[in-house]
PLY file of the C-alpha trace (Angstrom):
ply
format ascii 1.0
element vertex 282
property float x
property float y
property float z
element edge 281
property int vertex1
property int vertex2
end_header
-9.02 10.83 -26.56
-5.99 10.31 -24.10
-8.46 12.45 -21.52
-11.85 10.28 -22.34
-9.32 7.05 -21.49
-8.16 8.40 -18.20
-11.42 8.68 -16.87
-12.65 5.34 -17.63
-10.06 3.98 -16.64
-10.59 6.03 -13.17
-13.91 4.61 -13.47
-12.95 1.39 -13.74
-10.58 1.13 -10.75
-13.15 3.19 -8.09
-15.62 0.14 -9.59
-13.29 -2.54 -8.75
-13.51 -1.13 -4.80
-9.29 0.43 -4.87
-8.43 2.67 -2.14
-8.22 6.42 -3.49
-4.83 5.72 -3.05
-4.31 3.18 -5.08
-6.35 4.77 -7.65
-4.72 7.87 -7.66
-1.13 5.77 -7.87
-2.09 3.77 -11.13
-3.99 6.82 -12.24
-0.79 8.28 -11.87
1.50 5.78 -13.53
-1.08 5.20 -16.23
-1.01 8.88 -17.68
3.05 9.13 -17.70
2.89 5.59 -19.49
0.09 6.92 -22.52
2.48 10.12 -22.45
5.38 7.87 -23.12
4.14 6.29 -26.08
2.48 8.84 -27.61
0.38 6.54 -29.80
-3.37 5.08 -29.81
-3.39 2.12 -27.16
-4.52 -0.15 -29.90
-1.04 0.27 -31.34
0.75 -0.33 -28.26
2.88 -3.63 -28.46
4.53 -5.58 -25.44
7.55 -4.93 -26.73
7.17 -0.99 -26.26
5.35 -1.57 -23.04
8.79 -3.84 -21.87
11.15 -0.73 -23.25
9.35 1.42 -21.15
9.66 -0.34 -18.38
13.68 -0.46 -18.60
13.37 3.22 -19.20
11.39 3.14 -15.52
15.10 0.95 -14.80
17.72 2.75 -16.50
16.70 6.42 -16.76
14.26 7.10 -13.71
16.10 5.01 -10.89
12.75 3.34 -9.82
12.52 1.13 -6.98
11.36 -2.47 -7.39
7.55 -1.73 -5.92
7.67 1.62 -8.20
8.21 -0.53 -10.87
5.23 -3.07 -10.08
2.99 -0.28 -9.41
3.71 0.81 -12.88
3.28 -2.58 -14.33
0.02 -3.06 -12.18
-1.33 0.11 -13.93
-0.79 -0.43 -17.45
-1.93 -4.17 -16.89
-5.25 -3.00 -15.67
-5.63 -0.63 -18.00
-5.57 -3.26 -21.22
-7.03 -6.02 -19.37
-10.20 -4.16 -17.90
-10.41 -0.29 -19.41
-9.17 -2.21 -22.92
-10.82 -5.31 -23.02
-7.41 -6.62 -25.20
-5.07 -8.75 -23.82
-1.56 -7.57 -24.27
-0.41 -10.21 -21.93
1.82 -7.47 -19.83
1.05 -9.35 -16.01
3.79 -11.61 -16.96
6.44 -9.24 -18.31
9.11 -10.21 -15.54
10.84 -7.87 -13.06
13.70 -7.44 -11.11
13.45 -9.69 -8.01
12.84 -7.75 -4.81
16.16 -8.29 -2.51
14.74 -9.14 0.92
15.61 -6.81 3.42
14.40 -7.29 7.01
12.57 -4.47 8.54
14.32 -2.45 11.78
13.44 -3.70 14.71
13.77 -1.85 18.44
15.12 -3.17 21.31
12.49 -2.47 24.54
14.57 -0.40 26.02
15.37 1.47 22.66
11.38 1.99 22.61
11.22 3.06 26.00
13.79 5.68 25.78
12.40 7.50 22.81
8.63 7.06 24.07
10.37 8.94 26.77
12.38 10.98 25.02
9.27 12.92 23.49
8.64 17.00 23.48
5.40 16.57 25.38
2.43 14.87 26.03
0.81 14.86 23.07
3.86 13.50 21.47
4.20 10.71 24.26
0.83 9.55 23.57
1.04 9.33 19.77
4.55 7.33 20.42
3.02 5.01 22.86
0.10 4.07 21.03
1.57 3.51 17.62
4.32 0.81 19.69
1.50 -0.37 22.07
-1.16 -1.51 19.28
1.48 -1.52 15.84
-0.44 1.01 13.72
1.08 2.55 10.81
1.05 5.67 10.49
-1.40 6.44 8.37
-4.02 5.02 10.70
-2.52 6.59 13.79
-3.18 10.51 12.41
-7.00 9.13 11.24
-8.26 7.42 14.75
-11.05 9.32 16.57
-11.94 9.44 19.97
-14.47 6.92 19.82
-12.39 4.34 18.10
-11.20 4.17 21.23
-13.36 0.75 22.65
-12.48 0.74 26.44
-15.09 -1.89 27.47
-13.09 -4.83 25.17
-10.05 -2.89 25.20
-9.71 -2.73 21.33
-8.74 0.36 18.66
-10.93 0.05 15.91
-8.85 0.31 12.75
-10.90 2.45 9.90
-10.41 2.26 6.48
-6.71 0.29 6.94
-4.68 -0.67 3.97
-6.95 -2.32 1.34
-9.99 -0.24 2.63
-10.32 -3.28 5.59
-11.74 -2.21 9.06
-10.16 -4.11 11.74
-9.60 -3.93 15.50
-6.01 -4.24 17.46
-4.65 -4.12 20.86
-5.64 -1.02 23.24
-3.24 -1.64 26.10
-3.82 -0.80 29.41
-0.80 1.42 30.09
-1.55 3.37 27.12
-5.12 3.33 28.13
-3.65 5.37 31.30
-1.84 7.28 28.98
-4.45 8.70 26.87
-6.86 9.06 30.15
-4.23 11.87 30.78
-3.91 13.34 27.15
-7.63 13.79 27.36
-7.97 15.31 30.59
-5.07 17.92 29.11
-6.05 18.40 25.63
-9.96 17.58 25.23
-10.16 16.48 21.91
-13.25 16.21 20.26
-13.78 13.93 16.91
-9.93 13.20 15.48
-8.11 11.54 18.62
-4.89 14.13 17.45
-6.03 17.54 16.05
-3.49 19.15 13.41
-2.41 22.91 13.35
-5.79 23.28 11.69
-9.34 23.64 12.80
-11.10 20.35 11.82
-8.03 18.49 10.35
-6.16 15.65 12.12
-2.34 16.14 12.62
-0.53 15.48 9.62
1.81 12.20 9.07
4.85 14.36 8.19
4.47 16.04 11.79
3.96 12.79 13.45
7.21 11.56 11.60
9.36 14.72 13.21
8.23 13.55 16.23
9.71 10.46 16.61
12.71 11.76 14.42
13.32 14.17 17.46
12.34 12.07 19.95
14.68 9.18 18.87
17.77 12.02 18.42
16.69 12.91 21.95
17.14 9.27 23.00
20.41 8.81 21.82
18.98 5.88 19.36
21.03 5.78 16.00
19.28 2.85 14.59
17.85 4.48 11.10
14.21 4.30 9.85
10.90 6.52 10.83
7.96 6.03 13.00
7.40 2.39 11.38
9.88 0.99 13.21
7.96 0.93 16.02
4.94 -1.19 14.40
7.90 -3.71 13.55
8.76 -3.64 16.76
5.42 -4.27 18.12
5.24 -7.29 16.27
8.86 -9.14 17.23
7.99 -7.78 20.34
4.35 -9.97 20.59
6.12 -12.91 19.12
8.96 -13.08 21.66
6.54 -12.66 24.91
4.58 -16.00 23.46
2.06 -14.03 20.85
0.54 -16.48 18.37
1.53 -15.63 14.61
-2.46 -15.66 13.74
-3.24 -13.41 16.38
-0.64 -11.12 15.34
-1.87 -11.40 11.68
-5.29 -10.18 12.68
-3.82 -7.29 14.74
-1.68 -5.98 11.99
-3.65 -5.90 9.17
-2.04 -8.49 6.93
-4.04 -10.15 4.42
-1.31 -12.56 3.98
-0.07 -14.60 7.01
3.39 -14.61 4.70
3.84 -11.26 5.39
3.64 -11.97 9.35
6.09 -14.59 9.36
9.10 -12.00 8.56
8.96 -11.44 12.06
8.72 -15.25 13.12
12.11 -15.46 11.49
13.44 -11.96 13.25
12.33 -12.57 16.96
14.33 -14.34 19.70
12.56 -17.10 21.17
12.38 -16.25 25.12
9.48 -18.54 25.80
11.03 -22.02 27.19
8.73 -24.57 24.89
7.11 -27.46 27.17
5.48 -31.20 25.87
2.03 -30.54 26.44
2.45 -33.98 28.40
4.45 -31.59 30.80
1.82 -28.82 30.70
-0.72 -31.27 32.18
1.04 -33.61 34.40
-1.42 -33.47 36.69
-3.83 -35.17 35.44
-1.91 -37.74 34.74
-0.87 -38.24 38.38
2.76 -37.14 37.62
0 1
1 2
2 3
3 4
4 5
5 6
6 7
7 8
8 9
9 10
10 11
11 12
12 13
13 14
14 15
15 16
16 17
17 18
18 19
19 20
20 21
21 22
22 23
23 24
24 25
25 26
26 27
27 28
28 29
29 30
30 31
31 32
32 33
33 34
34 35
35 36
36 37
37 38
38 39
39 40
40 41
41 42
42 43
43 44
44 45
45 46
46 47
47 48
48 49
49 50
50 51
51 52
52 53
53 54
54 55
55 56
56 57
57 58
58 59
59 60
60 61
61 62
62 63
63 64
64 65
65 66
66 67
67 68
68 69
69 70
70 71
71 72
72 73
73 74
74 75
75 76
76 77
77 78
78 79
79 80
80 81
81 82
82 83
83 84
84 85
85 86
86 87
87 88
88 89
89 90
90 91
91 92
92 93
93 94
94 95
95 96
96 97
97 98
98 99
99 100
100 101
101 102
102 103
103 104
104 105
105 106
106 107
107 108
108 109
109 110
110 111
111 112
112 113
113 114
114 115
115 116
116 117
117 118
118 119
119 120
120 121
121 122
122 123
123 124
124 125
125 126
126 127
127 128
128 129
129 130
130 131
131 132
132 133
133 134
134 135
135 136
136 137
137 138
138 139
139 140
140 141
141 142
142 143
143 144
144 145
145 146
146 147
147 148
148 149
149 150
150 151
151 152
152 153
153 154
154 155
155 156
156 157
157 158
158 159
159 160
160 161
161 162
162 163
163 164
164 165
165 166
166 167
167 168
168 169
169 170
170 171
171 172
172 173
173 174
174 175
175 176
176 177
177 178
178 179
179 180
180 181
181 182
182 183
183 184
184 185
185 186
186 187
187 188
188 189
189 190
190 191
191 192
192 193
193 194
194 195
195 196
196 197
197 198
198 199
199 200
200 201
201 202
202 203
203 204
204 205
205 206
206 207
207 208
208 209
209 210
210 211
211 212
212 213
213 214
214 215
215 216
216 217
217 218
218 219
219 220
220 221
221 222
222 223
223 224
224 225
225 226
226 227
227 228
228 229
229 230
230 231
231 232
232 233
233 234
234 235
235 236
236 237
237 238
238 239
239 240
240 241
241 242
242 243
243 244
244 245
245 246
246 247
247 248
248 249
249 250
250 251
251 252
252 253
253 254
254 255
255 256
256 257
257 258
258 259
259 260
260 261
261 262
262 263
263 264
264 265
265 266
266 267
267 268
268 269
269 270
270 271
271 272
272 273
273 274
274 275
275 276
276 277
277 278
278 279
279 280
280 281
């Protein structure tokens, strides 16, 4: 029965258009939850569904977005797989403490760009600072998601399952002009150790791990940083905040403004009377 469940319930999320990822994650949480209970779902009150959560708390050490994942699941699960309304959306959580991302300096960047094994490396750096990718989309670009005529990355398949396009910039541009001409790759801009596989995100994580070491950087964090960095970076050189949105992937401009908060502002702000004195014959 538990089994039958499962699958409709995997049904039901691939319907509602999840990323395999997410699917897999509340497919996931969903199973340990029905193990938990041990009982027919029908028979499943809030009240166990809140004492397994504080098990999630007390016993397992979960983080707070562990914990909403697992709350996400089980909600689904009654709401849509169910049909019953257990009401378990508005069982409340522990409040997320606000923690500002890492953020480079541009000469930190610089140095561990720099500080890479070889060229390979030095590309993969530069182009995951030069157009803020995450990871995740860095190790699945191809060679022709490289658009050189409007000097854009197209973004495939991004968080949420969104396409979406983002800065190619011209020094990288020269960059991977030379990591072609070197390594000729054909289909997955950076092949793995094997045939017909792009390089794995653990290897492009060791990377920079080695490359910052090399660099003499002992700010913590992993390759992320550097799409953080990307982004105060935009914002302090005069970037708009809706620009930067688009670039990044964000579905929520809210998200963006962490860094509107983070960044120094290094652009001198002029009346617009100012701007265009001219034509005003002052």
């Amino acid at each position: 029965m538990t089994e039958q469940l499962l699958q409709r319930y995997r049904r039901d999320l691939a319907l509602r258009g999840y990323s395999p990822r997410t699917q897999e994650t509340y497919y996931r949480n969903l199973a340990v939850f029905l193990q938990y209970c041990n009982e027919p779902p029908g028979q499943i009150t809030r009240e166990t569904i809140k004492n397994y959560l504080y098990s999630l708390i007390s016993e397992r050490k979960l983080s707070e977005s562990s914990l909403r994942q697992a709350r996400g699941a089980i909600c689904y699960f009654f709401s849509q797989t169910m049909g019953m309304n257990v009401e378990v959306d508005n069982i409340p959580v522990q409040k997320k403490k606000k923690k500002l991302p890492e953020v480079l300096t541009v000469d930190e960047v610089f140095r561990i760009i720099h500080g890479a094994d070889n060229l390979k490396h030095k590309t993969m750096l530069m182009l995951a600072y030069s157009s803020g990718l995450r990871v995740g989309e860095l190790v699945k670009l191809k060679v022709d998601d490289i658009l050189r005529e409007s000097m854009r990355i197209k973004v495939r398949e991004a968080k949420g399952g969104r396409d979406r396009c983002t800065l190619l910039s011209e020094l990288c541009l020269r960059q991977l002009e030379r990591y072609w001409k070197a390594y000729r790759p054909h289909g997955w801009l950076f092949c793995g150790k094997t045939p017909g596989l792009p390089i794995s995100v653990r290897a492009v994580q060791h990377a920079y791990q080695k490359a910052k070491r090399k660099a003499g950087v002992p700010k913590e964090g992993g390759i992320h940083t550097l799409r953080h960095s990307f982004a105060t970076h935009m914002l302090e050189s005069g970037g708009g905040i809706f620009q930067l949105q688009k670039f990044l992937g964000h579905r929520h401009l809210s998200t963006t403004l962490v860094y509107a908060h983070m960044c120094e502002e290094k652009t001198i702000a002029r009346s617009p009377l100012d701007v265009y004195a001219d034509r005003f014959g002052g």
